[in-house]
N, C-alpha and C positions, 0 to 999 in steps of 0.2 A: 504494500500500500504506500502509494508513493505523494506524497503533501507538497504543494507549493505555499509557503508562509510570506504575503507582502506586505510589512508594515510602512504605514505612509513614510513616503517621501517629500513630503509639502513644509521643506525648513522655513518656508514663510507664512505659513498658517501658526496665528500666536495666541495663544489662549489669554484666560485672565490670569491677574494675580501671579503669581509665583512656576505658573501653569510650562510656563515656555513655550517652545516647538511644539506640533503634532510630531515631526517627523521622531523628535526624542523621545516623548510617550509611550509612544503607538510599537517603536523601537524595545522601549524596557517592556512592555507588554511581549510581546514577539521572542525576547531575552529568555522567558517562564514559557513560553507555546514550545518552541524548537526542542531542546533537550527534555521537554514531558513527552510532548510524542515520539520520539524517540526511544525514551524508556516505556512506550506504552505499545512498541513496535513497528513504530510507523519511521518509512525512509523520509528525511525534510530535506529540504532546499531553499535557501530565502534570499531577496533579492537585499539590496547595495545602498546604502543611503545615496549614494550619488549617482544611480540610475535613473534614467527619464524613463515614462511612463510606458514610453514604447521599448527602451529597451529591457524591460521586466517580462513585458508581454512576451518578446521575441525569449527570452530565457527562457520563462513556464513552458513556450511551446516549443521546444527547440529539447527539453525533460521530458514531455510526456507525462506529467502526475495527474493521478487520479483526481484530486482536487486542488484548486487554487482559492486562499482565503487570503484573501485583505483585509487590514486590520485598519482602521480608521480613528478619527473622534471628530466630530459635527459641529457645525457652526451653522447660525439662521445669515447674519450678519444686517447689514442696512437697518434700518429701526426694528427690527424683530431680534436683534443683538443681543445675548442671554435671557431670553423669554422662556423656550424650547429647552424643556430635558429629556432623559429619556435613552434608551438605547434603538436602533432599528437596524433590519440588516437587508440589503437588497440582495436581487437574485435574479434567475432567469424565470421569468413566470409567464404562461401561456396558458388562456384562457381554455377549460374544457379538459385538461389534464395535468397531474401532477410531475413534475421535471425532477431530474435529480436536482437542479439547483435548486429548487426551490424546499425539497428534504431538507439538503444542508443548511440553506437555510435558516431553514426551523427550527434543524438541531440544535445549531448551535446558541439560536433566537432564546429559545426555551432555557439554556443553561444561562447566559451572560442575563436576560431579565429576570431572573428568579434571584439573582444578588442584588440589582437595582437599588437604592433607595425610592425610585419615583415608579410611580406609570410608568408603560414602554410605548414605543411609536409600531410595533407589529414587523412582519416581514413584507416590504414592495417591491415592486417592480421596476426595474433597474432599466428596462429597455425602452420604454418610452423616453427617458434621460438620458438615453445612451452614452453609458457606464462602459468607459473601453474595457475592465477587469469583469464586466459582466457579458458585454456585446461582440468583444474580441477573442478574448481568451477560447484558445480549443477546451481546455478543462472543463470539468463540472467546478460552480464556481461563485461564489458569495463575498460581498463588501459586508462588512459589519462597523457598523459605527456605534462604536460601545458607549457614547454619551455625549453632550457636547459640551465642547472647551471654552466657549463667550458663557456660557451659566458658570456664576463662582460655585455654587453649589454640588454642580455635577461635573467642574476642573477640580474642585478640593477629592469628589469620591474617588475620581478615576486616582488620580497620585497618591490616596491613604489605598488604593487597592486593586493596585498593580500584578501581584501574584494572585490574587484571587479572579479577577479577570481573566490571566491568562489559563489558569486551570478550568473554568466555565468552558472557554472556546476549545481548549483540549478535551473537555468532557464531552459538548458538541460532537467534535468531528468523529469521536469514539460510539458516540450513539449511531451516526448516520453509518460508519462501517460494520455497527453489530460488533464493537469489542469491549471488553469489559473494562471500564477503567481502571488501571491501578495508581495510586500516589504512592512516591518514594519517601523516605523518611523526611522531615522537617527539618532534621539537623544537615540534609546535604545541601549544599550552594551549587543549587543549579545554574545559577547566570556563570557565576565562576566556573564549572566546569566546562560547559559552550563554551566560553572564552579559553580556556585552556584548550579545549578541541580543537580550535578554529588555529590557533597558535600552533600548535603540533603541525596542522595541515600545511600551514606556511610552511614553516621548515620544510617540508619533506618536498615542498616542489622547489623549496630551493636546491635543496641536495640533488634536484631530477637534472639543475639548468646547467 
C-alpha cells in the first residue's frame, strides 16, 4: 500500500497570532502522518517544501500510490477573515455513485472531526473548484483542511495538537485500506526518527555519487 503524503506548500499563507506559515504546520503535521504509517505498514512518499504544485503532481504520478493526501489548513480571507472554523476535506465526488475518493474522504473526515473543538464543514466537492490534487492527480485522492488558520481559535487548536491531528489522518487512511491501527509507544520520537531516516538516506546516495 503505497501513500503519497502532500503537506502545503503555501510559505505565504500566514495564519494568526503566533500561527506562522501553513506551509510549516501542515509540515509538522505531515512530520506525525509519514513515520505512523509507516509503522502501521504503509510505503510513504512526500513531497518538498520547495516544490510547485505541478511539480508534486508530476512526483505522485510518476510513484504510482495508491492514494495521495494533502494536508492543508483554510483560510475565508477578505471580510469573512477568521469567521469560518471547522475542519473539511475535498475529494472527487460524482453524483449517483460512490468514488474511492470520496471513501477516503470520509475516512479520514470522520477521524480528524471527531477531535475538533467546533462543528465540521463535511466532505465537498473538489471538482467544481478544480483542485489540481483532486482534478489532476492519477491517484485516489483527498485535500483535507484540518481547520482554518485566520480563526485565533482554530490557529491556537491546530498548534496545541499537532500529533493528534496527525494520528486522526493516519487512522483515516487505515480505515479506508481495512487495517487495523496500531500506535507505537508514546515514549518514541517519531519526528526524530523520520529525520534520522531521511539523514541516513542522504548519506547513502552520497556514498552512491
Amino acid at each position: 500500500m503505497k501513500v503519497y503524503i502532500s503537506p502545503s506548500t503555501q510559505e505565504k499563507n500566514i495564519g494568526v497570532g503566533n500561527y506562522g506559515t501553513e506551509e510549516k504546520r501542515m509540515n509538522e503535521i505531515a512530520d506525525i502522518v509519514c513515520p505512523l504509517l509507516e509503522y502501521n505498514g504503509f510505503t510513504v512518499k512526500r513531497n518538498r517544501p520547495e516544490m510547485t504544485l505541478s511539480q508534486i503532481i508530476a512526483d505522485s504520478d510518476a510513484w504510482k500510490p495508491d492514494i495521495h493526501v494533502a494536508i492543508h489548513s483554510n483560510a475565508v480571507g477578505g471580510s469573512g477573515a477568521g469567521q469560518a472554523r471547522g475542519c473539511e476535506v475535498y475529494g472527487y465526488l460524482i453524483d449517483g455513485r460512490v468514488t474511492n475518493s470520496q471513501r477516503l474522504s470520509e475516512a479520514i473526515y470522520k477521524e480528524v472531526s471527531a477531535i475538533t473543538p467546533t462543528s465540521d464543514r463535511g466532505v465537498k466537492n473538489g471538482v467544481p473548484l478544480n483542485l489540481a490534487e483532486i482534478v489532476t492527480v492519477k491517484a485516489t485522492s483527498c485535500i483535507v483542511e484540518v481547520a482554518f488558520h485566520d480563526n485565533m481559535e482554530d490557529a491556537i487548536w491546530i498548534m496545541n495538537n499537532i500529533p493528534r491531528i496527525g494520528e486522526a489522518i493516519v487512522k483515516g487512511i487505515c480505515n479506508y485500506f481495512g487495517v487495523s491501527f496500531r500506535k507505537p509507544s508514546d515514549t518514541v520520537d517519531w519526528k526524530a526518527k523520520y529525520e534520522n531516516l531521511v539523514a541516513q538516506l542522504k548519506n547513502l546516495v552520497k556514498g552512491l555519487d
